[in-house]
BADOLO-884542 format. One record per residue: residue in three letters; x, y, z of N, C-alpha, C in turn. Coordinates in steps of 0.1 Angstrom, whole numbers, plus 2048, in hexadecimal, padded with zeros to 3 digits. Each point is the difference from the previous one (the first is absolute). Layout:
ALAXYZXYZXYZ ...
END
This chain:
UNKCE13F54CC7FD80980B7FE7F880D UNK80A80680A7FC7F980C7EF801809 UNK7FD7F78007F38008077FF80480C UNK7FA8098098007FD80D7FB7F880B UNK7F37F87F87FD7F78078097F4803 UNK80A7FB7F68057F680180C80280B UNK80280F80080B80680B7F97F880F UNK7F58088007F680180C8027ED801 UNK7FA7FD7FE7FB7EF7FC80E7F8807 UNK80A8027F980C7F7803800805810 UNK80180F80580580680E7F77F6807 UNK7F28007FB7F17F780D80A7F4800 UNK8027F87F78037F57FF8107FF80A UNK80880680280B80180A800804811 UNK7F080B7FE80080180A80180E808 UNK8028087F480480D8047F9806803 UNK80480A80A7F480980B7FF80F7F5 UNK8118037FC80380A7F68008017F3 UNK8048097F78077FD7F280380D7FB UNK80C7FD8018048137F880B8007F4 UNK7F78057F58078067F280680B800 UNK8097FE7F780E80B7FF8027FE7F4 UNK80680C7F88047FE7F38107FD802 UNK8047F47F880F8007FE8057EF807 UNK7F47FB80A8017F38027F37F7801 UNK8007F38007F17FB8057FA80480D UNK7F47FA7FF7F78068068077F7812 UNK7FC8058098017FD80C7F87FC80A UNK7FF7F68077F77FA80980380080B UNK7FB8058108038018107FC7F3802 UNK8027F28038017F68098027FE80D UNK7F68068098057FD80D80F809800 UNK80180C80380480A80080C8007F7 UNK8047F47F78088057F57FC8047F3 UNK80A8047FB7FC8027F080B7F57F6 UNK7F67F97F68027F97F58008017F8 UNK8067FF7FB7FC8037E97F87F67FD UNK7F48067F77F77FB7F88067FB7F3 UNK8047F07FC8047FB7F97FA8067ED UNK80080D8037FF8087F280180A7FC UNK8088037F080B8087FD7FA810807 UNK80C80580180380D8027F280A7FA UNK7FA8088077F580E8008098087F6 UNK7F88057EF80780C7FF7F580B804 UNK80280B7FC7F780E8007F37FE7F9 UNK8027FA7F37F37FC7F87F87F480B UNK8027F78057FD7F68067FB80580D UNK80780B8097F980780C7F38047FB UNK8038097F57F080A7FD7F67F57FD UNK8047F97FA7F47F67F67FB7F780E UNK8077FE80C7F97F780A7F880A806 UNK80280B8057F780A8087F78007F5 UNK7FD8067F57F67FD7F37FA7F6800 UNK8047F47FE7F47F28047F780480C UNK80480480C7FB80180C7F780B803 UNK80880C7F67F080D8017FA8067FA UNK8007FC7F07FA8027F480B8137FF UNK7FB8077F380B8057FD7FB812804 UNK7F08008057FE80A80C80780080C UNK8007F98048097FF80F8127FE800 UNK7FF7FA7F58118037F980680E800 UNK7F58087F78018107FF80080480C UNK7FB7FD8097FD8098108107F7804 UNK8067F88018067FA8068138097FB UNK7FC8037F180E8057FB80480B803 UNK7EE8098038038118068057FE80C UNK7F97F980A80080181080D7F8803 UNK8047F97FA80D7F68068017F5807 UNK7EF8028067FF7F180B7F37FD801 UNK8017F77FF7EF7F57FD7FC7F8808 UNK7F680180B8007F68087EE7F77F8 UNK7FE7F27FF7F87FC7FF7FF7F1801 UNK7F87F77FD8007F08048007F67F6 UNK8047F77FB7FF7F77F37FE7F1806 UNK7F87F77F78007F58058017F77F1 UNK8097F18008017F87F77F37F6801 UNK8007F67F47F87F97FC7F97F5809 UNK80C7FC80B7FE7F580D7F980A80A UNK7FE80C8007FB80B80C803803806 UNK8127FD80080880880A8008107FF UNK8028078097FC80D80080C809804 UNK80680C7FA80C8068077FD80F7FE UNK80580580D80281080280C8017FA UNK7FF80B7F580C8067F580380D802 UNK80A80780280480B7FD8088007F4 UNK8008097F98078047EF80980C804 UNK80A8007FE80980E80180A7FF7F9 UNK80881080380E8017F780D801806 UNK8087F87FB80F8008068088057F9 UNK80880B80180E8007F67F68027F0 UNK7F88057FF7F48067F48037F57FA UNK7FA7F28087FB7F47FB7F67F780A UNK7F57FA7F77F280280A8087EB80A UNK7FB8068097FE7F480C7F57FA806 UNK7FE7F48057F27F98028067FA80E UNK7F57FE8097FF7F980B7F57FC806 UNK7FE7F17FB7F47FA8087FF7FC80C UNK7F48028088017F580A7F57FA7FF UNK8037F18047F57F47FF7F5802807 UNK7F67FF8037F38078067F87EC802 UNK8007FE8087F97EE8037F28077FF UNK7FC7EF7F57EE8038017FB7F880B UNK8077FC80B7FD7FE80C7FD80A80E UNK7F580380380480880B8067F680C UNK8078018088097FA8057F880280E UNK7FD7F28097FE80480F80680880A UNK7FE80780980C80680A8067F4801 UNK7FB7F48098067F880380B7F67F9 UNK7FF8037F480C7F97F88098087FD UNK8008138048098087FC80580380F UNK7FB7F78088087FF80F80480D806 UNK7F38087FC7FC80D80B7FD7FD80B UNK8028098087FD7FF8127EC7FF7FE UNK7FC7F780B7F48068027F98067FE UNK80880F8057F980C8038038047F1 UNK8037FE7F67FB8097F27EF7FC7FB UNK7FF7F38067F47F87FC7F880980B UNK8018018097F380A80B80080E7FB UNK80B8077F88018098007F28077F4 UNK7FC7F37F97F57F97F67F180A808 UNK7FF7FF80E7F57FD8057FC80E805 UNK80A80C7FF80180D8007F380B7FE UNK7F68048037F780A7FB80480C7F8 UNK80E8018028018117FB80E802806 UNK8098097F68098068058117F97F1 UNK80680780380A7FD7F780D7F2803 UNK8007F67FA8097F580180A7FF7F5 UNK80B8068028108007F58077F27FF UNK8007FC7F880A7F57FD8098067F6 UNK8138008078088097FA80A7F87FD UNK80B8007F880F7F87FE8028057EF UNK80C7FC7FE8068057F57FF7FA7F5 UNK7FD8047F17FE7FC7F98027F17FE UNK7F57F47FF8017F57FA7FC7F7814 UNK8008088078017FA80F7F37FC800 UNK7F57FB7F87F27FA8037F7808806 UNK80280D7FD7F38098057F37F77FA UNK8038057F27EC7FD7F88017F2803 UNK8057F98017FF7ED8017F9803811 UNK80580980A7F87FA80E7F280A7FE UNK80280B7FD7F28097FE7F27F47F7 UNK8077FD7F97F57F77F77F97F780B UNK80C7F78047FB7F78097F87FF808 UNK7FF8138097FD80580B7F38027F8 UNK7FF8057F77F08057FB7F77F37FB UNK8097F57FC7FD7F28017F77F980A UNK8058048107FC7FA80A7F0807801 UNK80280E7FB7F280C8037FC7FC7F6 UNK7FC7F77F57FA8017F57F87F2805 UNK8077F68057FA7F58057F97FE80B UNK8008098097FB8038117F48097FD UNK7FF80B7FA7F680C7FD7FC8097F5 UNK7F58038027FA8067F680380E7FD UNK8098037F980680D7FB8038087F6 UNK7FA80B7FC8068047F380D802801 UNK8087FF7FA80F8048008098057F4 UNK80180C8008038047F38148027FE UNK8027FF7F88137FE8038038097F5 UNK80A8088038088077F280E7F97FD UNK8028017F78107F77FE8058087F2 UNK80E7FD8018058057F680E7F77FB UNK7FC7F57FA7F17FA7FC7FC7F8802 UNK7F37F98037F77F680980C7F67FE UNK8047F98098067F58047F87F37FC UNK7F97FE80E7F87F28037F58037FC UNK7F97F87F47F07FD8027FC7FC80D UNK7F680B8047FB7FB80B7EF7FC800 UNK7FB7F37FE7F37FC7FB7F780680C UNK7F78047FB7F47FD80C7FB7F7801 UNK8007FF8107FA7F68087F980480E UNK8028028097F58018098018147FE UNK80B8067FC7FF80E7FC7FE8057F4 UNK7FB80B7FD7FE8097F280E8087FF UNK8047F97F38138077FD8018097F2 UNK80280A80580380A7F78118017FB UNK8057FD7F78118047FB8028087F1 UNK80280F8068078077FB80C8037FD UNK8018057F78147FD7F87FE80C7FE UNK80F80B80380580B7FB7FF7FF7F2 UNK80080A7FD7FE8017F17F58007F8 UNK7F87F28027F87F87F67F2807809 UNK8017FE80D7F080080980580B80A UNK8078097FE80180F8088108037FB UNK7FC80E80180D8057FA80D80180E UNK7FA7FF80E80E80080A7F77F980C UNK80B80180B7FA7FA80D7F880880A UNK80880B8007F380D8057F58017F4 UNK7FE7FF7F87F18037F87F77F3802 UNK8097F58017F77F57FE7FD800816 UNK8078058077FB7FE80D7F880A804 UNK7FE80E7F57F68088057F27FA7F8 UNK7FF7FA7F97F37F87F87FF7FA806 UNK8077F88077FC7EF8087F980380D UNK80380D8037F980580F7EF8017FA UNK7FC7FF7F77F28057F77FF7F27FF UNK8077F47FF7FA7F67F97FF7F380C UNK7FC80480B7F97F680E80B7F8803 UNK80D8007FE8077F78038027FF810 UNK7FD7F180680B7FD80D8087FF801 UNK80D7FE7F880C7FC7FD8048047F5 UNK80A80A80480B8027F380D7FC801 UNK8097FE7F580F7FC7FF8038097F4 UNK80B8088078058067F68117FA800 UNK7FE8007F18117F87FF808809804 UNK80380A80680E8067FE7FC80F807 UNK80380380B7FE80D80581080A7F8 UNK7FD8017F68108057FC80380D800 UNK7F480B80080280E8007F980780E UNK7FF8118017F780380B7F48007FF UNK7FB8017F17F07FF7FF7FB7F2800 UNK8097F77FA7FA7F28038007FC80F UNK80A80180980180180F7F5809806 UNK7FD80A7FC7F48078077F57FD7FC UNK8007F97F97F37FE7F87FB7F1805 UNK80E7F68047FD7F48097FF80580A UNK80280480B80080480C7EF807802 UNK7FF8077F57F38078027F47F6803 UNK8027F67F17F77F98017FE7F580F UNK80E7FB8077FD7F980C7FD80980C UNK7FF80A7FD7FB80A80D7F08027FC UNK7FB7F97F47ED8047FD7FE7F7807 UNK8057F28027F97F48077FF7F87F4 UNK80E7FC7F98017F47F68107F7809 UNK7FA7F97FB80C7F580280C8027F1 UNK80C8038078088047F080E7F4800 UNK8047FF7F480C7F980280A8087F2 UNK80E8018058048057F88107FE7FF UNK80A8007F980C7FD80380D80D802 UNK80B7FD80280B8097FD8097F9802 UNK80C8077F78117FD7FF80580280D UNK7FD7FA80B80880480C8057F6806 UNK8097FC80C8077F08017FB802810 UNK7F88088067F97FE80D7FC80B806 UNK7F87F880B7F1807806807814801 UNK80B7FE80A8028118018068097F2 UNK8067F87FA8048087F27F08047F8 UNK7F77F68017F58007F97F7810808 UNK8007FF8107F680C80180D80D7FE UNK80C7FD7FA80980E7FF7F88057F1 UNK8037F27FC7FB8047F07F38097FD UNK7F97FD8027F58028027FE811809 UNK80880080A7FA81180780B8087F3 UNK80C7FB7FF80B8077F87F98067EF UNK7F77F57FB8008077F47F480B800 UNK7FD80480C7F980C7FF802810809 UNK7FE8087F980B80B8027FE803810 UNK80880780480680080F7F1803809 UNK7FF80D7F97F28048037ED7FB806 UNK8027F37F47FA7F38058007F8806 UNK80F7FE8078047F38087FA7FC80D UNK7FB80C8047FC7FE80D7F37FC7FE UNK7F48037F67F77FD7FC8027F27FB UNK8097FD7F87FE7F17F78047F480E UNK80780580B8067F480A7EF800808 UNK7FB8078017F28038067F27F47FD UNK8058037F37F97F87F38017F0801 UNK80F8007FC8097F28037F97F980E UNK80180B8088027F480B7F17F9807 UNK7F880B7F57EF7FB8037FD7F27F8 UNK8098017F37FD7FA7F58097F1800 UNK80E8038028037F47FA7FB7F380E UNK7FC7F37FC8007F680580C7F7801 UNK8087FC7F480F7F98038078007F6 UNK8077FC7FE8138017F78017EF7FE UNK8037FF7F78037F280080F8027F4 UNK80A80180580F8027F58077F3801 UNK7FD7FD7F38067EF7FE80F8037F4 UNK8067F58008097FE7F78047F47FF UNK8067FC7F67F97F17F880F7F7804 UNK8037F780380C7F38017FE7F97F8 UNK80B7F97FA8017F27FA7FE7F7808 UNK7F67F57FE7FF7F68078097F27FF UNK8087FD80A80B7F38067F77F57FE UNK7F27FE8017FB7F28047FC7FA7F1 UNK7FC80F7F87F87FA7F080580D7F9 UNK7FD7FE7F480480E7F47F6808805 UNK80080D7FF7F980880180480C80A UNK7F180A80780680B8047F680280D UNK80380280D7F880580C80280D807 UNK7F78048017FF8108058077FC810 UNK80980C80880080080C7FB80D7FF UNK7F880680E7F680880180080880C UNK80180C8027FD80B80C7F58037FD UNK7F88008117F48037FE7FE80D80E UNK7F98047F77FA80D80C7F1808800 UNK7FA7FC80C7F48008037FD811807 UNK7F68037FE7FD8138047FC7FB80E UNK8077FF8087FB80080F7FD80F803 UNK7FD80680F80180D80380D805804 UNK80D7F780380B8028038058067ED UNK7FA7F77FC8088037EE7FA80F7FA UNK7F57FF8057F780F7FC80780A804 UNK80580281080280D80580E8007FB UNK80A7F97FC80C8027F97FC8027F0 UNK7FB7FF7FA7FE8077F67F780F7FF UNK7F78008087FD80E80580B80A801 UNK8097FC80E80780580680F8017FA UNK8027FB7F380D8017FA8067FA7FF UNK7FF7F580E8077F58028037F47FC UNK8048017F27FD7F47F880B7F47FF UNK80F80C80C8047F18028067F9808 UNK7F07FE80B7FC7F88097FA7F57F8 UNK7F98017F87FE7F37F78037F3800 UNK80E8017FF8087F68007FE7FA80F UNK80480480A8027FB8107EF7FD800 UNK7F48067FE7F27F88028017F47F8 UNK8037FE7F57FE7F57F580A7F280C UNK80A8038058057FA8037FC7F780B UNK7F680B8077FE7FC80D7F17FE800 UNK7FB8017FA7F37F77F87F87F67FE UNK8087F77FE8027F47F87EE7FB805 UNK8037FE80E7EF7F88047F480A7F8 UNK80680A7FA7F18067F78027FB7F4 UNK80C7FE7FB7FE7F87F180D8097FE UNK8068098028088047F780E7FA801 UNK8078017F680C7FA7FF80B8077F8 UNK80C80380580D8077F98007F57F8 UNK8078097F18087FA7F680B7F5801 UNK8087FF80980C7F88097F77F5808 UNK7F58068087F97F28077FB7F77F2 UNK7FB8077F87F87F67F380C7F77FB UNK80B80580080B7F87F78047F580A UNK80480680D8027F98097F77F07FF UNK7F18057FD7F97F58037FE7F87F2 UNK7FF8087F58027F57F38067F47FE UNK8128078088087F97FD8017F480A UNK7FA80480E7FE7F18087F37F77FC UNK7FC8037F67F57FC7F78077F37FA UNK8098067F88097FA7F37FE8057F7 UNK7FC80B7FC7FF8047F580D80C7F8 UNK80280680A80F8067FC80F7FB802 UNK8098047FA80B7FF7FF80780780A UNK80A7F980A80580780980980A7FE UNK8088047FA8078097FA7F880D7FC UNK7F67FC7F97F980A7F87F780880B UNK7F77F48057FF80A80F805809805 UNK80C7FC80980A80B8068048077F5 UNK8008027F580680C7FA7F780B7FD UNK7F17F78027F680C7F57F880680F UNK8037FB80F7FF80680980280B808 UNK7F880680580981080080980380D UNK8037F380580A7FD80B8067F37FE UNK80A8007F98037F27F880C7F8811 UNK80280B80280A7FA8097F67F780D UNK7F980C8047F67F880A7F77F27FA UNK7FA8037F47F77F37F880B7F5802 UNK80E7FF7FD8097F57FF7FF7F9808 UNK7FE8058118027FF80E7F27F87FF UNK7F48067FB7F37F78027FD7F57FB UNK8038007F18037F37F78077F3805 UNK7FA7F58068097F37FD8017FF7F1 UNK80F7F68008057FD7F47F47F67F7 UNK7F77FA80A7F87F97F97F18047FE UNK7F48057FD7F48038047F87F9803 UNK7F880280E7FA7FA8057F97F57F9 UNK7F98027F67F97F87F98067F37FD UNK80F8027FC80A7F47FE8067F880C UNK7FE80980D8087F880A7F27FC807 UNK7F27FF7FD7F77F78038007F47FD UNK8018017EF8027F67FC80A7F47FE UNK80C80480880A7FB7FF7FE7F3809 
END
């Protein structure tokens, strides 16, 4: 019987951020945005079920075979730690880890702007860190609650689905809740957490309208909230957000929004040119009163032209952040101008060499 730990074990040991089973070939590993075969034999059907089985005993198996999809966390014998989903393909079960570091990671080594670190020092109001699956949401949220766990005294209670990062106490009191196991959803566990004195909450995933209203509620009592979404920037993120609530509300929820949210931070992850690995480039957008009355007022896409013209407040377009990575050294000049949302213009701003290198030359 294939073991899963020794799956898990070999991926730590290569390096893998990913790892995704399939019936019908070996197991798969994401390397710095590729995928490699795990040097062992082919996944059958008996071998899918029997690894989700090691991992949830044969209660949560049962829940897993009715419902079709299993989100939960597993960790091997070294203490590496991975977020798993279990599901069905083609009525054959599928797995996908992701690696979860028992490091919390500094802002400053995940080569965030500044201002996500100030954004730390907040009294109250809602702060989104958004990007697309695998773009380092939970890796900079950690970090950010990192900085507030070392600076001040705070309860801080987090919902996740499922807890990611051990977060130790240290100068704050940490509460971590998991779907499932320690509240049955994100609106149940955010209407209990308003009863249980927290300063700070983080909710993993604003994904529905009750979990969205139920965040938004809570940063309109006078908590400091942190929470993420699937969005790739600051103006798609307040569309998201007024759009999934019925028409009727909208004018109420932009009202809300624009009391509430404090800033956007929408990153997406590069391969790094200088060493192996992966660095966020990052849009950031700060709740000025210019940003307030465009989301009040409908205008959400003005957004973009403030962010741009900004800059001395801290905020920065998605195109300036790459812009400046890459005169860093750390991106690839091709990959830049392609994943920019003006490739033609980025070409025009890019020297062939990045600054960093024609210093040193």
């Amino acid at each position: 019987m294939i073991d899963v730990k020794e799956i898990l074990a070999k991926a730590i040991k290569a390096g893998s951020s990913d790892i995704h089973i399939n019936v019908g070939m070996p197991p798969v590993m994401r390397i710095n945005t590729d995928l490699v075969l795990l040097d062992l034999p082919e996944i059958s059907d008996e071998d899918a079920g029997n690894l989700v089985l090691q991992m949830v005993g044969e209660a949560k198996f049962k829940v897993f075979l009715e419902k079709r999809d299993l989100d939960f966390s597993t960790m091997i014998d070294d203490g590496s730690r991975f977020r798993v989903n279990a599901h069905f393909q083609k009525e054959s079960i599928a797995i996908a880890f992701r690696t979860i570091s028992n490091q919390i990671p500094d802002i400053e080594d995940l080569h965030l702007p500044e201002v996500a670190k100030e954004l730390t020092d907040l009294p109250r109001g809602l702060v989104l860190v958004t990007g697309h699956t695998g773009s380092g949401k939970s890796t900079s949220l950690a970090a950010m609650i990192g900085v507030i766990n070392r600076k001040y005294k705070k309860r801080i209670i987090t919902l996740e689905d499922p807890v990611e990062y051990l977060l130790e106490n240290k100068s704050c009191m940490i509460e971590q809740r998991e779907m499932g196991s320690d509240c049955t959803s994100f609106a149940s566990g955010l209407r209990h957490a308003l009863r249980q004195d927290p300063d700070i909450i983080l909710v993993g995933e604003m994904r529905d309208l009750e979990t969205t209203s139920s965040t938004i509620t809570a940063a309109e009592t006078g908590h400091l909230v942190f929470s993420t979404l699937h969005t790739v920037n600051a103006s798609q993120t307040v569309e998201r957000i007024i759009d999934i609530y019925p028409a009727s509300q909208q004018n109420q929820i932009r009202a809300m929004l624009s009391n509430t949210l404090q800033a956007v931070i929408s990153q997406t992850l590069f391969r790094r040119v200088d060493r192996p690995g992966m660095v966020p480039c990052v849009e950031i957008l700060l709740c000025t009163s210019a940003v307030r009355n465009c989301i009040r007022e409908n205008r959400v896409y003005e957004i973009p032209n403030i962010i741009e013209t900004s800059r001395r407040l801290g905020m920065q377009s998605m195109d300036h952040s790459i812009q400046q990575m890459y005169m860093d050294g750390f991106l690839d000049r091709d990959e830049a101008i392609i994943r920019s949302s003006n490739p033609g213009k980025m070409e025009k701003l890019l020297p062939l060499k990045p600054e960093s290198v024609l210093q040193n030359a």
